[in-house]
C-alpha positions in Angstrom: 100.8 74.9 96.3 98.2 75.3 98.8 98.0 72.8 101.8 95.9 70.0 101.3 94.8 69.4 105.2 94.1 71.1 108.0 96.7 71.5 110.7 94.0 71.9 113.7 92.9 68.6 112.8 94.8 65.3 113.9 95.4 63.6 110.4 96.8 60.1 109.3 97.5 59.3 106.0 98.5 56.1 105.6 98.8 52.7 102.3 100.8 52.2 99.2 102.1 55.6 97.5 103.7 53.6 94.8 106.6 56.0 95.3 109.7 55.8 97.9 110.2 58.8 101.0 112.7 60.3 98.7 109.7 61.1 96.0 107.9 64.7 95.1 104.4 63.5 97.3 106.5 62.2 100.4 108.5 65.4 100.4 106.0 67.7 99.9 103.7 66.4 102.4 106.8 66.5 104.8 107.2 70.1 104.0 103.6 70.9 105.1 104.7 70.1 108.4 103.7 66.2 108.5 106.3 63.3 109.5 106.5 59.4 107.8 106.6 57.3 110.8 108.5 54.7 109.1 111.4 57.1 108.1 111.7 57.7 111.8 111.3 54.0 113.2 112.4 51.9 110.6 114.8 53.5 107.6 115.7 50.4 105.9 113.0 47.7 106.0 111.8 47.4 102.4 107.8 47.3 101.9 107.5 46.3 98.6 108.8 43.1 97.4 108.3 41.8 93.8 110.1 38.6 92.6 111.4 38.7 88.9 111.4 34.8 86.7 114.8 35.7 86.9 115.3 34.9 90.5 116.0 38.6 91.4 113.4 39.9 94.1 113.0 43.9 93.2 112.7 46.2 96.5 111.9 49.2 97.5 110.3 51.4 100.2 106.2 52.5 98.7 104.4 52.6 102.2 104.2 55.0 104.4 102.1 56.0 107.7 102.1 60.2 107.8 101.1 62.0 110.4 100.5 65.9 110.8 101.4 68.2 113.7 98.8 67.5 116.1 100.0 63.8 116.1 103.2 62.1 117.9 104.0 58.5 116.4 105.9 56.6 119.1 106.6 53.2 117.5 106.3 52.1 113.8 107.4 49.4 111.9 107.4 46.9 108.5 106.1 43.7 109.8 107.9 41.3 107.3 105.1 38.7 106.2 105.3 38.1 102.2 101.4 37.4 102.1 101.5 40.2 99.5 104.0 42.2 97.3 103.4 44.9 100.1 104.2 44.1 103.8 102.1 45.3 106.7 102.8 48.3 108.2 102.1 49.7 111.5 102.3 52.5 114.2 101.3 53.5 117.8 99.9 57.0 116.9 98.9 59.8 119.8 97.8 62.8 120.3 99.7 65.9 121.5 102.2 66.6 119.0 102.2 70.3 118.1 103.4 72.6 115.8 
């Protein structure tokens, strides 16, 4: 598979990817060289929260904030406000990460 972005380039890619870190996009995006902020900040926060009429709320982990070489994120988290089935997500982002 050929790379999708350039690595000379500061790049954030960032929303809903409908699938958790553990999932074939996340990992190969990893594997290009790019980090998920939240996997490094916050491992456990869920960001997707859908409540069953069975009074079971189903979780899981479908945002992500991903950031390529020339990027260093120093803070990220899940800001827990159920305003949505997805909650906020956010990161302090710089520049002078390198390969």
């Amino acid at each position: 598979m050929a790379k999708v972005h350039d690595t000379h380039r500061p790049l954030i890619i960032a929303g809903d990817f409908n699938e958790n870190e553990k999932a074939k996009a996340i990992k190969w995006l990893l594997d290009q060289g790019s980090q998920d902020a939240l996997s490094i900040y916050d491992r456990r926060t869920k960001t997707w929260i859908w409540p069953t009429p069975l009074g079971i709320k189903l979780k899981n982990r479908f945002d992500h904030i991903i950031v390529n070489s020339r990027l260093m994120c120093t803070a990220a988290r899940v800001i827990n406000v159920e305003a949505s089935d997805h909650m906020p997500v956010m990161a302090v982002i710089v520049s002078g990460r390198t390969e």
